[in-house]
C-alpha positions as CSV (number, residue, x, y, z in Angstrom):
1,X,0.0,0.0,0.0
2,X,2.8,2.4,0.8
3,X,4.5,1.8,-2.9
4,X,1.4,2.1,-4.1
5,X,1.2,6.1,-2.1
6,X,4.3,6.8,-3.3
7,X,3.8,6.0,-7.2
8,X,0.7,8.6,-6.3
9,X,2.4,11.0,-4.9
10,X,5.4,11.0,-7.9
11,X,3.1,10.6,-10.7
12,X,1.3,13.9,-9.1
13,X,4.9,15.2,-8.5
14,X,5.7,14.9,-12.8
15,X,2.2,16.4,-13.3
16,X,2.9,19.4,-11.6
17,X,6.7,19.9,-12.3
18,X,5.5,19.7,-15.8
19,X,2.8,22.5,-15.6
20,X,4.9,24.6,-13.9
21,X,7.8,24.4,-16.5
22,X,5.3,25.1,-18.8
23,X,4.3,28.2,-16.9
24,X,7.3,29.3,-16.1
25,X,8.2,29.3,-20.4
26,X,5.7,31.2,-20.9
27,X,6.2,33.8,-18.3
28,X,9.8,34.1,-20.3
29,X,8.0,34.4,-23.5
30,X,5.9,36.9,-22.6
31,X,8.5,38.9,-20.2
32,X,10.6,42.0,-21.9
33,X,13.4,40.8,-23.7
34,X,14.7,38.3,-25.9
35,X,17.4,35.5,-25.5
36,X,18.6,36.6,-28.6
37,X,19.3,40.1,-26.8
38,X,21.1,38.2,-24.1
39,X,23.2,36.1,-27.1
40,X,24.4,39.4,-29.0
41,X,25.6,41.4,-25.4
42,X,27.6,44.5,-26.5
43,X,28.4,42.8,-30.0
44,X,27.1,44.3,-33.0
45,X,23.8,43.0,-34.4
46,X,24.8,41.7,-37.8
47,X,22.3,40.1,-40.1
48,X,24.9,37.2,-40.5
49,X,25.7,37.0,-36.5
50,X,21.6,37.2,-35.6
51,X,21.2,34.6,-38.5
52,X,23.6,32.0,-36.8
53,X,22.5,32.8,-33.6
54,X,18.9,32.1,-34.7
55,X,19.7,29.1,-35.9
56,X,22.4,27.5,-33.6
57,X,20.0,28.6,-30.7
58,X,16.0,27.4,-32.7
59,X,14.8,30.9,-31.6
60,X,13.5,31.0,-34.5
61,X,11.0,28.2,-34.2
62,X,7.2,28.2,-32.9
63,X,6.8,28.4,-29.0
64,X,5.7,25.1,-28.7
65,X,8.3,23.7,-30.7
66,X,10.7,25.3,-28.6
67,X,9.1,24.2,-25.6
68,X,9.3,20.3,-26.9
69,X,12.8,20.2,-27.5
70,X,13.8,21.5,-24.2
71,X,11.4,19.2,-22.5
72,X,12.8,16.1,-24.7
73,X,16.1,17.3,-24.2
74,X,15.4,17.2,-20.0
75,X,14.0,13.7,-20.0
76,X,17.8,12.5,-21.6
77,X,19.3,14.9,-18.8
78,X,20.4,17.2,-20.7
79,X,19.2,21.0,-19.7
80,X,20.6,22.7,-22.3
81,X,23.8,25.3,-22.4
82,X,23.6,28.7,-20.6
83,X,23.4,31.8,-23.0
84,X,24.7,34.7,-20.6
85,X,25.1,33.4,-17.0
86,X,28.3,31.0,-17.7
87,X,28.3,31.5,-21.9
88,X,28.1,27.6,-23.3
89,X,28.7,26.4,-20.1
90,X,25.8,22.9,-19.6
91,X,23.2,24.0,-17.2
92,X,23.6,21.2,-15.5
93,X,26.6,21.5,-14.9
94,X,26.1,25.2,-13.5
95,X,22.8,23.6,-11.7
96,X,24.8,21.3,-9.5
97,X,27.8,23.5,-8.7
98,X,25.4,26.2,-7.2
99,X,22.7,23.7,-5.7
100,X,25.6,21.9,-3.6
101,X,26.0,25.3,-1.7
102,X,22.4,26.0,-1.5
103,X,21.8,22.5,0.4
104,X,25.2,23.2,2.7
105,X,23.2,26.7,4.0
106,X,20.2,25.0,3.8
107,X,21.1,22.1,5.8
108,X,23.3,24.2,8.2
109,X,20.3,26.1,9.3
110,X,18.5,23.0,9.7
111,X,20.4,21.8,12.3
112,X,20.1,25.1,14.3
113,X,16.3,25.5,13.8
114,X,16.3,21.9,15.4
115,X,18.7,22.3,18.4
116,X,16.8,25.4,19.1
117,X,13.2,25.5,18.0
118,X,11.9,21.8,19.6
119,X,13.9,22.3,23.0
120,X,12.1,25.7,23.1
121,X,8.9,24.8,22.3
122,X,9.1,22.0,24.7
123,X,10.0,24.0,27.6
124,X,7.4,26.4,26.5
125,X,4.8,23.4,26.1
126,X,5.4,22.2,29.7
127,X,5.9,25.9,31.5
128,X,2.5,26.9,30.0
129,X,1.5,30.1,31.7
130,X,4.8,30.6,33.2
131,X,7.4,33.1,33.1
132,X,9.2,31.0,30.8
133,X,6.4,30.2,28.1
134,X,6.3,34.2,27.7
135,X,9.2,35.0,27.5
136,X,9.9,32.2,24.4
137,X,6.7,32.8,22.9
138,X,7.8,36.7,22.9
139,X,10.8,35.8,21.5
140,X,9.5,33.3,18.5
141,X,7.3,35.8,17.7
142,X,9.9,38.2,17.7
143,X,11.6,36.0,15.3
144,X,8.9,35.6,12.7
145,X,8.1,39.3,12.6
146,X,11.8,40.1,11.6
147,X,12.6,40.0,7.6
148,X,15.0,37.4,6.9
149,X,17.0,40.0,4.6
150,X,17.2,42.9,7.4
151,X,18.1,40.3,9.9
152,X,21.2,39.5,7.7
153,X,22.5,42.3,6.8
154,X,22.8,43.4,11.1
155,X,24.0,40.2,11.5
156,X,26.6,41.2,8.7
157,X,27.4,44.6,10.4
158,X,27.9,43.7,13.7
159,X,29.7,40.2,13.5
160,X,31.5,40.9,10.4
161,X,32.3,44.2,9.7
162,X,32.0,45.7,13.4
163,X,33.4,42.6,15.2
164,X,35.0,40.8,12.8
165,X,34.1,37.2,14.3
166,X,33.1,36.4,11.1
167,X,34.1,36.8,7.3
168,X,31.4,39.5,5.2
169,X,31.7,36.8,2.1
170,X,32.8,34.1,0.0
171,X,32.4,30.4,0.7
172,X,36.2,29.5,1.9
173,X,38.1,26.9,1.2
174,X,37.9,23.4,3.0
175,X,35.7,22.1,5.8
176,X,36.1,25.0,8.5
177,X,36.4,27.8,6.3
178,X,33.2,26.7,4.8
179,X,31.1,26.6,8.2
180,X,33.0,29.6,9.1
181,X,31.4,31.3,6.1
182,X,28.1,29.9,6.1
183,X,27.8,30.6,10.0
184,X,25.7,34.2,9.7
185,X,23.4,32.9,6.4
186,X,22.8,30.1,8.7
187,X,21.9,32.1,11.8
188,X,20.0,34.8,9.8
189,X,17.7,32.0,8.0
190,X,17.4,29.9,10.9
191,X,16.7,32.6,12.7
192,X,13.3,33.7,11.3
193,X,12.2,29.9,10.8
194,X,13.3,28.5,14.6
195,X,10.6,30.8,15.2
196,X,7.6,29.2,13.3
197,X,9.4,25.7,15.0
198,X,8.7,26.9,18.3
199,X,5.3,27.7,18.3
200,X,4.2,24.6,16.4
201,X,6.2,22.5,19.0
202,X,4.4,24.4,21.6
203,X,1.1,23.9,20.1
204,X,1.6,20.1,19.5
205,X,3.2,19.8,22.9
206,X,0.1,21.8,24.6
207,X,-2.1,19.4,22.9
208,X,-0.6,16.4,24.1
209,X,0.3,17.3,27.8
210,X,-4.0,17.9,27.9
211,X,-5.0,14.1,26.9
212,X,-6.3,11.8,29.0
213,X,-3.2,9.3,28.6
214,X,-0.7,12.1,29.8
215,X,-2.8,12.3,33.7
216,X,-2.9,8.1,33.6
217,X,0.7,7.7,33.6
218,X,0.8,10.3,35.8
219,X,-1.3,8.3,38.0
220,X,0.2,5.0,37.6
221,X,3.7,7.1,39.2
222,X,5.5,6.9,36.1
223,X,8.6,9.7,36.0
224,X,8.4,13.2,34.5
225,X,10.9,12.1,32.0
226,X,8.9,9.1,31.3
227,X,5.9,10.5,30.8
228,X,7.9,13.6,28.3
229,X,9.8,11.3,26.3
230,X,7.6,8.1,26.3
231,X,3.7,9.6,25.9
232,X,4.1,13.4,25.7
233,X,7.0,13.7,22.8
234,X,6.0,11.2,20.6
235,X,2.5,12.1,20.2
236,X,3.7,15.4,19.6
237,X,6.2,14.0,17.0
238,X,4.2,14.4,13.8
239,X,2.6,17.6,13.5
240,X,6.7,18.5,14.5
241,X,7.8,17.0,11.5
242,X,4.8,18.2,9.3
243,X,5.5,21.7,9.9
244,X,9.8,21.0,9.9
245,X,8.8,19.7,5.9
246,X,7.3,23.1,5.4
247,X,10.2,24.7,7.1
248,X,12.8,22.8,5.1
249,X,11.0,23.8,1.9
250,X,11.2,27.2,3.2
251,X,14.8,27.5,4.2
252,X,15.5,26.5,0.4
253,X,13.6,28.9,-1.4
254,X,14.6,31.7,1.0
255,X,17.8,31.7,0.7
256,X,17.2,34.1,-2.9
257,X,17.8,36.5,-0.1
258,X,20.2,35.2,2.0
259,X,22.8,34.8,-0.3
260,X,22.1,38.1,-1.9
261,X,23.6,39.5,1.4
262,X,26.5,37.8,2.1
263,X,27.5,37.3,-2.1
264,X,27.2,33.5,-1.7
265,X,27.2,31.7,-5.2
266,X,23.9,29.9,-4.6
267,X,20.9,28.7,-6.8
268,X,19.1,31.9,-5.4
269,X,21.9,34.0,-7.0
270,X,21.6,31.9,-9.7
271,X,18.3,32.5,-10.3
272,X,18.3,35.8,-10.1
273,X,21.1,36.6,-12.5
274,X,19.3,34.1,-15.3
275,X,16.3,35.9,-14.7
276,X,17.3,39.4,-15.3
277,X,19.5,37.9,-18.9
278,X,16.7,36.5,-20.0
279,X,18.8,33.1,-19.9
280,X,15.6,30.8,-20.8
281,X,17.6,27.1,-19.9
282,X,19.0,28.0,-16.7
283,X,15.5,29.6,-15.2
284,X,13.9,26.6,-16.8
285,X,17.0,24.0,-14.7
286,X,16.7,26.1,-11.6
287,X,12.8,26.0,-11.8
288,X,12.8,22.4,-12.1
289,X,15.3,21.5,-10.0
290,X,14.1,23.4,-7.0
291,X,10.9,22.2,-7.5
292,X,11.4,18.4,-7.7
293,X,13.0,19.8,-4.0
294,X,10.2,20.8,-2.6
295,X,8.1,17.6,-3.9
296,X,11.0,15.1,-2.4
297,X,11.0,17.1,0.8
298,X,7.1,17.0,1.1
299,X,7.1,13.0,0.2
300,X,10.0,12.3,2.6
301,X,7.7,14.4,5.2
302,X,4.7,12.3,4.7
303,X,6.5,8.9,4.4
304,X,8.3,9.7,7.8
305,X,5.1,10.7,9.4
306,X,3.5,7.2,8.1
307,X,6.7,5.5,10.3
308,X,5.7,7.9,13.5
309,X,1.6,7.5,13.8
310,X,0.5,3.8,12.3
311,X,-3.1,6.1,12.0
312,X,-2.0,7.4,9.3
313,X,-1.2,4.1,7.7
314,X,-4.6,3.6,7.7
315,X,-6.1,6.6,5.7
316,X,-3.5,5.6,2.8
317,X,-4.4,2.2,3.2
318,X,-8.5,3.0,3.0
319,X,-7.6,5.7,0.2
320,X,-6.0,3.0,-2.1
């Protein structure tokens, strides 16, 4: 039953990467600008030079021919060749290079929204009322409210160029110089989402501190770490990991702003630059590629919550 969800959930996954490629080519299309503009640069526009350029490049051919071959060209893994970000260069060459950074910041502020959000929310969760619940749900709110991009660039002030604790840019060289660099996007992104981690933590943990199972093993004299771990944590576990999916998703497609900041060579950058050249085969990669993200990170979500609440095995069961 569970190969059978996840054959549903990938065939919808195709569906939808497929519509929005689609969309997101004829956003391009229709945006000011032509690739052709991009090709040329500062170089004179020749009938003979636009003539080869038309031709080498098929800008010449209808829309949905154009569309095709890109599309046919993706299923045999091949994205194409960049026409301004790296001139010739294969997108997925360029893809990979700036995804493999994007996942290092990505996964970096992972790990801090997780050692602080869940301990937070915990503590907040169990001290409900209590000095301590206010003071952490002032803070998380705190947290939310504050743009990611402002965040970063007083984090970038004061521990880089005020302090110097940290370097202002670049991606280093080697293990330590890499964390080293990655340290303030990190905080700055984790920073804003830790924040949405807390208060769903809280929530879940409020909701299962209340149940009826929570006061029994109080009753029966079981220990406070017992009765945290054993019936209070792991009934809180999946709405957790439901909204750490969304977070994860988050923290991948905010980091556009991120590494704006701190000049970090990222898909976000990436993006951005492709964008304003009108580079149609990179957009199309990055589009794609970050996309099939979010769809693995949402599938991995829902297959780990199917491991944490046998319920839920069930309702796919019933729904094949």
């Amino acid at each position: 039953m569970v190969a059978a969800f996840v054959l549903r959930r990938l065939g919808a996954g195709i569906l939808l990467l497929l519509t929005l490629s689609f969309l997101v080519f004829c956003l391009l299309a229709l945006s000011p600008g032509t690739p052709l503009q991009a090709l040329l640069g500062t170089r004179p526009a020749s009938p003979e030079l636009v003539d080869s350029l038309n031709a080498r490049y098929h800008l010449n051919d209808p829309f949905l021919v154009q569309y095709g071959r890109w599309l046919a060209g993706v299923c045999a893994l091949d994205f194409g060749q960049s026409i301004s970000v790296q001139s010739d260069a294969p997108v997925g060459q360029i893809l990979s290079e700036r995804m493999a950074l994007t996942l290092q910041l990505g996964g970096y502020a992972l790990v801090l929204i997780l050692l602080v959000g869940i301990p937070l929310g915990m503590l907040a969760g169990i001290r409900r009322g209590r000095r301590t619940d206010r003071a952490i749900s002032a803070g998380a709110t705190v947290a939310i409210s504050a743009p990611a991009f402002v965040l970063a660039i007083v984090l970038l002030y004061v521990f880089g160029v005020a302090l110097k604790w940290f370097p202002v840019y670049g991606t280093g060289t080697g293990f330590a110089e890499r964390v080293s660099h990655l340290t303030l996007p990190a905080v700055a992104l984790a920073t804003v989402l830790s924040g949405i981690l807390v208060r769903q933590t809280r929530a879940a943990m409020l909701t299962a501190m209340s149940q009826d199972y929570i006061t029994f093993a109080r009753l029966r004299g079981l220990s406070p770490g017992r009765v945290l771990v054993r019936y209070a944590l792991r009934n809180a576990a999946l709405p957790v990991v439901t909204s750490l999916g969304l977070i994860l998703v988050a923290a991948l497609t905010s980091t556009l702003f991120i590494e704006q900041v701190f000049s970090l060579p990222g898909i976000g950058t990436l993006l951005l630059a492709a964008v304003t050249n009108n580079d149609v085969p990179v957009v199309q990669g990055a589009v794609l590629v970050l996309g099939a993200s979010v769809i693995l990170t949402n599938l991995a979500v829902d297959l780990l919550g199917l491991a944490l609440d046998p319920r839920t095995r069930f309702a796919v069961k019933d729904g094949a």
